[in-house]
N, CA, C and O atoms as CSV, one atom per row, in Angstrom:
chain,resi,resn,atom,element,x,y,z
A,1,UNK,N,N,-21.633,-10.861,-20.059
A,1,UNK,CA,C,-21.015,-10.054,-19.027
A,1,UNK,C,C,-19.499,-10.154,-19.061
A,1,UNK,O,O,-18.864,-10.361,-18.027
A,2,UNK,N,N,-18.995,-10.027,-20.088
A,2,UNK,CA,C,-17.369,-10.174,-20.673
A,2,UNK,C,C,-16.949,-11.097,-19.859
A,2,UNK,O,O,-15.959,-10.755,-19.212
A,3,UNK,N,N,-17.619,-12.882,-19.513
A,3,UNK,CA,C,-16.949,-13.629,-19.506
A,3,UNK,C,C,-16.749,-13.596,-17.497
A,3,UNK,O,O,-16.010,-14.530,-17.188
A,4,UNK,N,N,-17.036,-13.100,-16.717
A,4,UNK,CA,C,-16.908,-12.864,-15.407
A,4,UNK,C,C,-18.476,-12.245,-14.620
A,4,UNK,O,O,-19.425,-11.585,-15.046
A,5,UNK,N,N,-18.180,-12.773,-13.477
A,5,UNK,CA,C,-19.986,-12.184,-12.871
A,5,UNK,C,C,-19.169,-11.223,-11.769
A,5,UNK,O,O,-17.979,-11.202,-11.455
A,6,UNK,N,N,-20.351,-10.415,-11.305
A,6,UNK,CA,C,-19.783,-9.586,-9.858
A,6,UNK,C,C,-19.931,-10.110,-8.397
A,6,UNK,O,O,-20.701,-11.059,-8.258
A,7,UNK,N,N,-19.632,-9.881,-7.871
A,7,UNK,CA,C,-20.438,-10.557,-6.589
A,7,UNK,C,C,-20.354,-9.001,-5.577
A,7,UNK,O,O,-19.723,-7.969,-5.807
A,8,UNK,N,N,-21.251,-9.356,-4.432
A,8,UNK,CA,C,-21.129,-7.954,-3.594
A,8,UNK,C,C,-20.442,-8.359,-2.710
A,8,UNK,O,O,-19.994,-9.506,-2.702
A,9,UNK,N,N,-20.107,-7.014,-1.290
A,9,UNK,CA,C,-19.016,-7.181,-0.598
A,9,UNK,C,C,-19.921,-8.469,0.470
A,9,UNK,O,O,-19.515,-9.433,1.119
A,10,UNK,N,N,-21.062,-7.977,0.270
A,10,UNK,CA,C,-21.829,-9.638,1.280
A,10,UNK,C,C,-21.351,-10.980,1.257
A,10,UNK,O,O,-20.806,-11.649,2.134
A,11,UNK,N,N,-21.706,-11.279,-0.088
A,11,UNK,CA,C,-21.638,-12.835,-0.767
A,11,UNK,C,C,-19.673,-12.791,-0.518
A,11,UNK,O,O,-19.174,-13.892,-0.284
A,12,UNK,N,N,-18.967,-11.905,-0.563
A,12,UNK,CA,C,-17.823,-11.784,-0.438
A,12,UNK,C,C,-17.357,-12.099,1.063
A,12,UNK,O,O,-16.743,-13.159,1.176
A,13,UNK,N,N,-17.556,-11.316,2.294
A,13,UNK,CA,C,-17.585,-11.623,2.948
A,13,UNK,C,C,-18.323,-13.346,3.658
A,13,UNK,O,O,-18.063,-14.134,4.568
A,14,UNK,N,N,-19.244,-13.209,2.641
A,14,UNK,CA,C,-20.063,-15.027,3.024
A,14,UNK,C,C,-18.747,-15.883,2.788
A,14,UNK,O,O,-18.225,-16.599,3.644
A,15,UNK,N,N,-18.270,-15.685,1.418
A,15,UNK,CA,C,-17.062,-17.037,0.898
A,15,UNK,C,C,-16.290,-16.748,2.291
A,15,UNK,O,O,-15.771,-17.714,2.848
A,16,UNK,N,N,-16.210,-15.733,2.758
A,16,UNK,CA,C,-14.938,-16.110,2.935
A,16,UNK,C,C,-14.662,-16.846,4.794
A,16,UNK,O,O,-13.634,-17.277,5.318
A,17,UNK,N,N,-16.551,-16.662,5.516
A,17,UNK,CA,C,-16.608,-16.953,6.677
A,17,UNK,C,C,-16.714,-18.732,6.110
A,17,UNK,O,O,-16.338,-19.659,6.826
A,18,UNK,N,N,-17.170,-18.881,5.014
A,18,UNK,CA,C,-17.475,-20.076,4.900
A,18,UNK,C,C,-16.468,-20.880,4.599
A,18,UNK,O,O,-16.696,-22.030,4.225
A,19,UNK,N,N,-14.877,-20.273,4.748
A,19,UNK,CA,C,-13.732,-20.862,4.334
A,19,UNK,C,C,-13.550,-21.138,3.143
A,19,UNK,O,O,-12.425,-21.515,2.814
A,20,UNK,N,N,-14.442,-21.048,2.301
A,20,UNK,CA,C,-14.356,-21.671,0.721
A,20,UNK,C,C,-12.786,-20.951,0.189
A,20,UNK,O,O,-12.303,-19.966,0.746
A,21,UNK,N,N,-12.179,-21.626,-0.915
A,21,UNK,CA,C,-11.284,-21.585,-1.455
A,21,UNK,C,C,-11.198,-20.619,-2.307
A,21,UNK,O,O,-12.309,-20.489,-2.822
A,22,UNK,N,N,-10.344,-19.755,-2.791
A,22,UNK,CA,C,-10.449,-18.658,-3.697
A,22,UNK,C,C,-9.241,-18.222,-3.789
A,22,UNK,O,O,-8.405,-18.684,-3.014
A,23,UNK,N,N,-8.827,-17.133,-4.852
A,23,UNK,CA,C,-7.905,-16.077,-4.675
A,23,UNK,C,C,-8.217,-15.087,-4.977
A,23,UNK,O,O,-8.803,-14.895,-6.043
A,24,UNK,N,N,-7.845,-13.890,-3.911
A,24,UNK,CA,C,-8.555,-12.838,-4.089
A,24,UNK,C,C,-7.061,-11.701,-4.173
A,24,UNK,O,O,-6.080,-11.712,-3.429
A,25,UNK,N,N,-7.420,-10.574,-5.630
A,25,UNK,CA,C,-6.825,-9.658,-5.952
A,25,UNK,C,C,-7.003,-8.405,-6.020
A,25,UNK,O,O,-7.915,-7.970,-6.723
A,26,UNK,N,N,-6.116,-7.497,-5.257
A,26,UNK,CA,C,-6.058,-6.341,-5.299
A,26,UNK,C,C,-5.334,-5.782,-7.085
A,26,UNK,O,O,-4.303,-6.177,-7.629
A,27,UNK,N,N,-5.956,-5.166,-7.388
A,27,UNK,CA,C,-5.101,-4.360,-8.942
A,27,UNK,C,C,-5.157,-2.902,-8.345
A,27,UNK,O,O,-4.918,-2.099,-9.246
A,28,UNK,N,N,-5.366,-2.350,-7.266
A,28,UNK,CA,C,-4.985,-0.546,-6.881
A,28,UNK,C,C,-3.542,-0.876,-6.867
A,28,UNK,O,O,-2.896,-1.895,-7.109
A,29,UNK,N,N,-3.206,0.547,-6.435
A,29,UNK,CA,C,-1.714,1.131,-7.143
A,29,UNK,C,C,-1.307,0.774,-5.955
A,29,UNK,O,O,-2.153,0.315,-5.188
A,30,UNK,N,N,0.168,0.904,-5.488
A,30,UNK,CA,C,0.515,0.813,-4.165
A,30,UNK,C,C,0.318,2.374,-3.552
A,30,UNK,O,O,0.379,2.220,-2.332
A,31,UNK,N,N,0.190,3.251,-3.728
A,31,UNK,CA,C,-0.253,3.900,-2.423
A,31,UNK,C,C,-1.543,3.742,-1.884
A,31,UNK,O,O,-1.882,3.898,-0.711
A,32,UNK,N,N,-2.268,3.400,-2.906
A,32,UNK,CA,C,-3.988,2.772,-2.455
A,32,UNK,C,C,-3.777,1.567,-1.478
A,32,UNK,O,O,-4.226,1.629,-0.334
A,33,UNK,N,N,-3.106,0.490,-1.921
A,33,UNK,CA,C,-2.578,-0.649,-1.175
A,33,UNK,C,C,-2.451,-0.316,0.152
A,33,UNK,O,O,-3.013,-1.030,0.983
A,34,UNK,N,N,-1.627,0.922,0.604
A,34,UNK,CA,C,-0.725,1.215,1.898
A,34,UNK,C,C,-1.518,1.632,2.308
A,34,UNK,O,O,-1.054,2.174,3.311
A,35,UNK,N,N,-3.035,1.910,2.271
A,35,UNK,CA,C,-4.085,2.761,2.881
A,35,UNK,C,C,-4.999,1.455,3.759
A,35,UNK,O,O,-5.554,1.513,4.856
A,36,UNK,N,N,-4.882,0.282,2.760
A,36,UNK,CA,C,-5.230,-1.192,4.017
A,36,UNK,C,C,-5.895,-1.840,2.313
A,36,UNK,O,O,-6.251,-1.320,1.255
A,37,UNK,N,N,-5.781,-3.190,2.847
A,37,UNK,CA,C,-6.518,-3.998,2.136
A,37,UNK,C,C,-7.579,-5.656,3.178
A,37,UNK,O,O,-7.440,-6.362,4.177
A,38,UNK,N,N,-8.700,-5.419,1.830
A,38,UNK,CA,C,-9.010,-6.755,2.610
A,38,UNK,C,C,-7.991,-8.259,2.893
A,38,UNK,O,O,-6.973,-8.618,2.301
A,39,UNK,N,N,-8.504,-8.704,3.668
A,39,UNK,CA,C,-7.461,-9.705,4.795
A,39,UNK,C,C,-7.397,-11.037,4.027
A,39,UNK,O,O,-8.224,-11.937,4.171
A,40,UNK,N,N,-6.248,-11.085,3.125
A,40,UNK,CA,C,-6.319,-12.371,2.230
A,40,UNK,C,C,-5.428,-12.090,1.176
A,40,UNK,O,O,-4.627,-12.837,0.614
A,41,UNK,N,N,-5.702,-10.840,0.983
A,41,UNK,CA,C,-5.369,-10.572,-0.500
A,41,UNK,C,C,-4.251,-10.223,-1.019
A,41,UNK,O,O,-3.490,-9.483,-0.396
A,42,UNK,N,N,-3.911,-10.757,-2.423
A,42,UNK,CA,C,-3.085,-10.411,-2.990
A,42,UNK,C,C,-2.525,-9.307,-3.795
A,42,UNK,O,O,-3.222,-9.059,-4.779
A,43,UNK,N,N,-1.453,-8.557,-3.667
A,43,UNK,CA,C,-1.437,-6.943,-4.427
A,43,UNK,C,C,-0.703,-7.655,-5.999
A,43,UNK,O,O,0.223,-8.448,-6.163
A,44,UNK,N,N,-1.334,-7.159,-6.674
A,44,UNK,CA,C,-1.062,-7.180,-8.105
A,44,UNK,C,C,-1.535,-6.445,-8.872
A,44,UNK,O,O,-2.449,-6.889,-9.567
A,45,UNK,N,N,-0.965,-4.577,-9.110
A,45,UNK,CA,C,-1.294,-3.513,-9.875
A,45,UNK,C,C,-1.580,-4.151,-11.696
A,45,UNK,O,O,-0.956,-4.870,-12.476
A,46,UNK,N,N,-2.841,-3.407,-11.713
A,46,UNK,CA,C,-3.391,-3.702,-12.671
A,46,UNK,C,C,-2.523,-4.343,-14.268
A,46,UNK,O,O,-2.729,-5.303,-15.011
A,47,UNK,N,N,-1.329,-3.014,-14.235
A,47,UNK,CA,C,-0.320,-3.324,-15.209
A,47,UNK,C,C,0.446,-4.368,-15.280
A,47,UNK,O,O,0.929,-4.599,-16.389
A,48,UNK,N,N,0.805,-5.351,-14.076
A,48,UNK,CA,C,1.675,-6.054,-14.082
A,48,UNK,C,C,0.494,-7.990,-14.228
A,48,UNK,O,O,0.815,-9.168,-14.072
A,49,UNK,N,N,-0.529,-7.446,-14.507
A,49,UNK,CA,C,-1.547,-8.640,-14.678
A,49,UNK,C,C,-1.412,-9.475,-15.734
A,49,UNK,O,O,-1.358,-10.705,-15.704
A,50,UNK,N,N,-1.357,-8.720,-16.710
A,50,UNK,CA,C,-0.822,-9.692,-18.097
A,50,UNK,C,C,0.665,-10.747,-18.002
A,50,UNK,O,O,0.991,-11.778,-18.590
A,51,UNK,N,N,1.344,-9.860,-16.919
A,51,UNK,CA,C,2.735,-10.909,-16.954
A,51,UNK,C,C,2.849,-11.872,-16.349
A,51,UNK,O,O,3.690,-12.718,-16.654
A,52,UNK,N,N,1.709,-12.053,-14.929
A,52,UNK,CA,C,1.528,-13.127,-13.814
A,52,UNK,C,C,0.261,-13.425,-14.210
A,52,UNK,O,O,0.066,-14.350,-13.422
A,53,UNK,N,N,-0.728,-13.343,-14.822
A,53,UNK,CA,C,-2.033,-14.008,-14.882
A,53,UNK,C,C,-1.812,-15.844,-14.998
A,53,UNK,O,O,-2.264,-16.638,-14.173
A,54,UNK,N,N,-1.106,-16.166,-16.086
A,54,UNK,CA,C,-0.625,-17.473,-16.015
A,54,UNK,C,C,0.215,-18.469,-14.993
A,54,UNK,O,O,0.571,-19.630,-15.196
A,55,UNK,N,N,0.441,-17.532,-13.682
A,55,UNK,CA,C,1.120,-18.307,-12.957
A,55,UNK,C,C,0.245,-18.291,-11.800
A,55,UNK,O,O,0.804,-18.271,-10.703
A,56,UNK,N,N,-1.359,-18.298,-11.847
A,56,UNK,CA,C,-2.347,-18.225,-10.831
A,56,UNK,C,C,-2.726,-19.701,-11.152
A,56,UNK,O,O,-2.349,-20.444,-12.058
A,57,UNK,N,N,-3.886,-19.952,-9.769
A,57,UNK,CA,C,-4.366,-21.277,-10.079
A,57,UNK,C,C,-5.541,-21.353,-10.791
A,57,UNK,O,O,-6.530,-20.701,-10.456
A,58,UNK,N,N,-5.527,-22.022,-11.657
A,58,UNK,CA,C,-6.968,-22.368,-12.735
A,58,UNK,C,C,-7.912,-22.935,-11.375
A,58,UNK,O,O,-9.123,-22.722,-11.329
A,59,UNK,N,N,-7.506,-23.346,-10.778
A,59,UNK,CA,C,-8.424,-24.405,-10.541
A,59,UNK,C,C,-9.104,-23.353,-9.299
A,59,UNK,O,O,-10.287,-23.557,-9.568
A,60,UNK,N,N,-9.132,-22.605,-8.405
A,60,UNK,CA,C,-9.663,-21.780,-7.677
A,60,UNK,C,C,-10.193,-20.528,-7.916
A,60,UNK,O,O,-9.331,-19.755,-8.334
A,61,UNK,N,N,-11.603,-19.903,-7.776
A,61,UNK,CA,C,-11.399,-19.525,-8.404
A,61,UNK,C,C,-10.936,-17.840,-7.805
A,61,UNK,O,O,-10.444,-17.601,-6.703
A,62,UNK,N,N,-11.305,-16.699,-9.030
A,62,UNK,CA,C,-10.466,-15.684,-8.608
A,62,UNK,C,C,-11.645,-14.609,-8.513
A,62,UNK,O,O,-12.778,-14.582,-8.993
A,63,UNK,N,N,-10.787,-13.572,-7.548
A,63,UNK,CA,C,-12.204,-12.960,-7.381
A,63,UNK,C,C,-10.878,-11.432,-7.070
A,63,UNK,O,O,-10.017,-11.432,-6.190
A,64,UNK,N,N,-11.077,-10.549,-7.876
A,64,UNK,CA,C,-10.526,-8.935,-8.431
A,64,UNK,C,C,-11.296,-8.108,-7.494
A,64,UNK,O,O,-12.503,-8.332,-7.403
A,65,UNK,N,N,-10.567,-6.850,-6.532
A,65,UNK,CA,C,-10.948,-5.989,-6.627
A,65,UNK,C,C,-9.997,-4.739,-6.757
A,65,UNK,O,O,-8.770,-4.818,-6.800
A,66,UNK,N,N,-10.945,-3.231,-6.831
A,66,UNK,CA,C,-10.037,-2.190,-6.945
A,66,UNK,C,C,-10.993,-1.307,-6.056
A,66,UNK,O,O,-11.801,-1.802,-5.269
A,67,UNK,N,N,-10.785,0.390,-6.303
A,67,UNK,CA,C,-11.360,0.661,-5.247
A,67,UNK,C,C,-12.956,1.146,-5.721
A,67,UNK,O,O,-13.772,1.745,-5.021
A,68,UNK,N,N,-13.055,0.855,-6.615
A,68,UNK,CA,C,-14.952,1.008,-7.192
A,68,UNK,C,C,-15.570,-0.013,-8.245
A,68,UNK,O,O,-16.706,-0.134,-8.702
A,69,UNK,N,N,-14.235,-0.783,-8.475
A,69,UNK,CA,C,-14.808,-1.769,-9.656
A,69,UNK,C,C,-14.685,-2.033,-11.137
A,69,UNK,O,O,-14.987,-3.059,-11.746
A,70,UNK,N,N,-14.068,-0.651,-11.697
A,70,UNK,CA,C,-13.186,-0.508,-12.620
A,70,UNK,C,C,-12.534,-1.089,-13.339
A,70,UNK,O,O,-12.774,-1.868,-14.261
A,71,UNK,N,N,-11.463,-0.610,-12.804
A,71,UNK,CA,C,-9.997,-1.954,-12.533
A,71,UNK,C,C,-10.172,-2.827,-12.673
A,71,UNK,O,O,-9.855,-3.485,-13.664
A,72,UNK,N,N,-10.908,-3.279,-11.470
A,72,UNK,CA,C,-11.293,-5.319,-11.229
A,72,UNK,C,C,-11.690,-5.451,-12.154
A,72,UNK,O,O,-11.167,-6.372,-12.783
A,73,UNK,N,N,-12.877,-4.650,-12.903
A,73,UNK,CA,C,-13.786,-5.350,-14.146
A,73,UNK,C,C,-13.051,-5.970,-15.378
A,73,UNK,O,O,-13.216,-7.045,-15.954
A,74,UNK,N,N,-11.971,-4.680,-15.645
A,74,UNK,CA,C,-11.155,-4.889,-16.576
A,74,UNK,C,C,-10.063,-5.904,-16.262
A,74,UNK,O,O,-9.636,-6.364,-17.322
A,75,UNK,N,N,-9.664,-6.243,-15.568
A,75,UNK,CA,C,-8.951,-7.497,-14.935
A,75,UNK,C,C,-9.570,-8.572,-14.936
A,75,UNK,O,O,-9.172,-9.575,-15.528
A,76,UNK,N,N,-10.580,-8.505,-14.300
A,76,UNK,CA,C,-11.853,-10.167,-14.935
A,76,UNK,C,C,-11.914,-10.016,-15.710
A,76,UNK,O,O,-11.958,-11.102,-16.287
A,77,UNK,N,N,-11.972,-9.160,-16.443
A,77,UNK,CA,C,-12.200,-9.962,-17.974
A,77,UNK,C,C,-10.920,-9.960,-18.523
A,77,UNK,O,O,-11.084,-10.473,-19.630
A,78,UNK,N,N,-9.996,-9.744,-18.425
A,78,UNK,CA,C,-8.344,-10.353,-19.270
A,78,UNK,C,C,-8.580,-11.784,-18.714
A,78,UNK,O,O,-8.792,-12.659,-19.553
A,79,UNK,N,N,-8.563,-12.253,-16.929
A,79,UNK,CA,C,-8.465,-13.148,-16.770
A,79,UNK,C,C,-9.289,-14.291,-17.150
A,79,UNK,O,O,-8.824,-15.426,-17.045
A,80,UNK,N,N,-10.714,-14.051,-17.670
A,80,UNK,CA,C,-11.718,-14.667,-18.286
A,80,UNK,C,C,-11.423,-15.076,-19.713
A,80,UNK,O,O,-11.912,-16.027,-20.323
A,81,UNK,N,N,-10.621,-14.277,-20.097
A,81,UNK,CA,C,-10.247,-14.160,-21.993
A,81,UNK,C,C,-8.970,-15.133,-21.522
A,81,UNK,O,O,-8.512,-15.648,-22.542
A,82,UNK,N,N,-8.261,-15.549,-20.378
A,82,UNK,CA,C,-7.280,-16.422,-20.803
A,82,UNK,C,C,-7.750,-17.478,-19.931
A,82,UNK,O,O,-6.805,-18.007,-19.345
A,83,UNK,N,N,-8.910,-17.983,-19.632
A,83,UNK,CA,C,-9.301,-19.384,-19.929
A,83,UNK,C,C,-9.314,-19.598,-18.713
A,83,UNK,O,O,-9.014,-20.768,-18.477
A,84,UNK,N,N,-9.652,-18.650,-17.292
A,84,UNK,CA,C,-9.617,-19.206,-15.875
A,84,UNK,C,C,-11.522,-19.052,-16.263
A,84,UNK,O,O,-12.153,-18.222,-16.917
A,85,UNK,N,N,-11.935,-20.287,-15.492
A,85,UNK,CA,C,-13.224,-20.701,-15.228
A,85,UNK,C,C,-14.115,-19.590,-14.446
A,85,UNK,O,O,-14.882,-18.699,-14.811
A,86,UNK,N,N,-13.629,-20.090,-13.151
A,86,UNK,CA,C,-14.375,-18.565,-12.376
A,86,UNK,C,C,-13.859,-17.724,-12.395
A,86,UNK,O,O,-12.637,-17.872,-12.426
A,87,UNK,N,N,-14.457,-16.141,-12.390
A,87,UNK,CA,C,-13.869,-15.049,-12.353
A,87,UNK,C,C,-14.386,-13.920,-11.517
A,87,UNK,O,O,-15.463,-13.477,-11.918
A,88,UNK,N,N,-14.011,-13.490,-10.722
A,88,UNK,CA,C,-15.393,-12.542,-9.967
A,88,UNK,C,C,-15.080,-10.992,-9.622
A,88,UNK,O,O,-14.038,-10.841,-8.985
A,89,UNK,N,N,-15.773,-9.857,-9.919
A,89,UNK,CA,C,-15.262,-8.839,-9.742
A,89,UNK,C,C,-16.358,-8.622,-8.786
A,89,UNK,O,O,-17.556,-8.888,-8.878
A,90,UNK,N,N,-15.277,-7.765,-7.306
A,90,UNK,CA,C,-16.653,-7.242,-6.244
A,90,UNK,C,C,-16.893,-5.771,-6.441
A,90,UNK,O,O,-16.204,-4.777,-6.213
A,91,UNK,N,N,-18.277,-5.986,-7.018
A,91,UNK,CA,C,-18.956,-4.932,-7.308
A,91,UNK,C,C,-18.682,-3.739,-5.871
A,91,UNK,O,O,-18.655,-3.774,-4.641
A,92,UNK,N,N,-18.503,-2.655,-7.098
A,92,UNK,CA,C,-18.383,-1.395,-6.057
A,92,UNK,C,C,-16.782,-1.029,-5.295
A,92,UNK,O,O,-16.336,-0.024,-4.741
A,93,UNK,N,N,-16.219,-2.393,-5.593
A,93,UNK,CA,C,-14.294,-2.225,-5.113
A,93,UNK,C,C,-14.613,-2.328,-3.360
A,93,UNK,O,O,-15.535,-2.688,-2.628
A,94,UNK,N,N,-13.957,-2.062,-3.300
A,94,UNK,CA,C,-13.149,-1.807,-1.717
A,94,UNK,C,C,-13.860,-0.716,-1.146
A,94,UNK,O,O,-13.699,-0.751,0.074
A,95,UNK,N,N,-14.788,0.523,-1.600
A,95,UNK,CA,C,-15.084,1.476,-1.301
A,95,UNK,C,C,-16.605,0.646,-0.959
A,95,UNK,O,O,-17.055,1.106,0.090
A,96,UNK,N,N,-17.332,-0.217,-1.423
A,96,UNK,CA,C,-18.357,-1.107,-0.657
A,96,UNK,C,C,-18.080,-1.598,0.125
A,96,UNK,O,O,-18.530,-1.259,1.220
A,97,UNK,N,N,-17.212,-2.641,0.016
A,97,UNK,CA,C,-16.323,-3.438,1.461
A,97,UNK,C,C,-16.499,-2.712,2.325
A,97,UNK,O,O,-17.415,-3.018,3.089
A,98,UNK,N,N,-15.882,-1.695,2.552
A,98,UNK,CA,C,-16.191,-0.477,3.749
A,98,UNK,C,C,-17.026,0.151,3.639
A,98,UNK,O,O,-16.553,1.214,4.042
A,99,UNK,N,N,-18.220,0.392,3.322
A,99,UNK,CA,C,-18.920,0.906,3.489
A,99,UNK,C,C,-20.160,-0.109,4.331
A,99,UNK,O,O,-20.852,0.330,5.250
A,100,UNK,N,N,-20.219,-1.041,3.977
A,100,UNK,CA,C,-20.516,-2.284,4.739
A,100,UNK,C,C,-19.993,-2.743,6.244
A,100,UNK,O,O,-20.445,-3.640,6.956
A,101,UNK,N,N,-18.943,-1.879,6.482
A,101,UNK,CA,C,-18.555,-2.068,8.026
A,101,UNK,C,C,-17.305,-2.955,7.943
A,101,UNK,O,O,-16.455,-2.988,8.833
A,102,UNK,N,N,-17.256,-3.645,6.850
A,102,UNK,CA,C,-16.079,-5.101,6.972
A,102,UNK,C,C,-14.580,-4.403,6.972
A,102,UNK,O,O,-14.446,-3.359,6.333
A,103,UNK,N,N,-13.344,-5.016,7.747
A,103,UNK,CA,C,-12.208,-4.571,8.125
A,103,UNK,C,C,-11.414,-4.464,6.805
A,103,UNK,O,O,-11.656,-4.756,5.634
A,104,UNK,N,N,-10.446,-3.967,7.419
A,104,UNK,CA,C,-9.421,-3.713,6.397
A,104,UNK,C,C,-8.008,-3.672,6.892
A,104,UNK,O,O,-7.625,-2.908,7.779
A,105,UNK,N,N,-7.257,-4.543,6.262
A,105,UNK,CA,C,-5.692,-4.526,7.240
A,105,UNK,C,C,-4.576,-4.102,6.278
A,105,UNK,O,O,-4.748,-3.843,5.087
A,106,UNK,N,N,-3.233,-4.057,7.040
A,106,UNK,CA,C,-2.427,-3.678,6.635
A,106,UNK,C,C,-1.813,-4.808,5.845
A,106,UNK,O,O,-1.855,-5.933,6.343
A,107,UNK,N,N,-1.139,-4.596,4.442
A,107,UNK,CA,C,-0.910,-6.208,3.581
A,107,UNK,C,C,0.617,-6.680,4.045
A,107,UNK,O,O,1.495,-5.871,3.744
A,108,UNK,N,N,0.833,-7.281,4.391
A,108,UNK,CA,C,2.041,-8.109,4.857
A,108,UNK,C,C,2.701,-7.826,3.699
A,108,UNK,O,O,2.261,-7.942,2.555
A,109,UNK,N,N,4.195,-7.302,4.180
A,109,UNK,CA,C,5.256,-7.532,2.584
A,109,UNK,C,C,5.492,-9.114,2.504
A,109,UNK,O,O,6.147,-9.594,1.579
């Protein structure tokens, strides 16, 4: 599975009532961004991934989305090919997240 598993917006929402540790990435563009993102996350357009992938933490792990899954997929797996352990793309993007009922906020500059 090129090195990364999916998880759904459930098990997604589970990590995250359960406090568990993670980092979670947005790769949409910024006008997608300005439309809301889930509450955590970090904006980092897909293109600019190769230049910051190395300055993330190995040790937590990472979990990609975009707005159907795409994106993220192709982003877990760069980040899988450079040697981060966990990798997780949420199946379906952001367009499951909401469709599931779960919020969506505005991303802090």
């Amino acid at each position: 599975m090129y090195g990364f598993q999916e998880i759904t917006a459930d098990q997604l929402n589970a990590l995250r009532e359960r406090g568990e540790a993670f980092t979670l990435i947005d790769v949409r563009s910024p006008g997608e961004v300005a439309r809301g993102v889930i509450d955590g996350a970090r904006h980092l357009p897909l293109h600019l991934l190769p230049m910051s992938v190395q300055q993330m933490d190995k040790s937590q792990p990472l979990v990609f989305y975009c707005l159907s899954g795409g994106r993220s997929a192709q982003a877990a797996a760069f980040a899988a090919s450079q040697g981060f352990g966990q990798v997780l793309n949420l199946r379906g993007g952001i367009s499951a997240w909401v469709n599931r009922g779960f919020p969506l906020v505005q991303l802090s500059s």
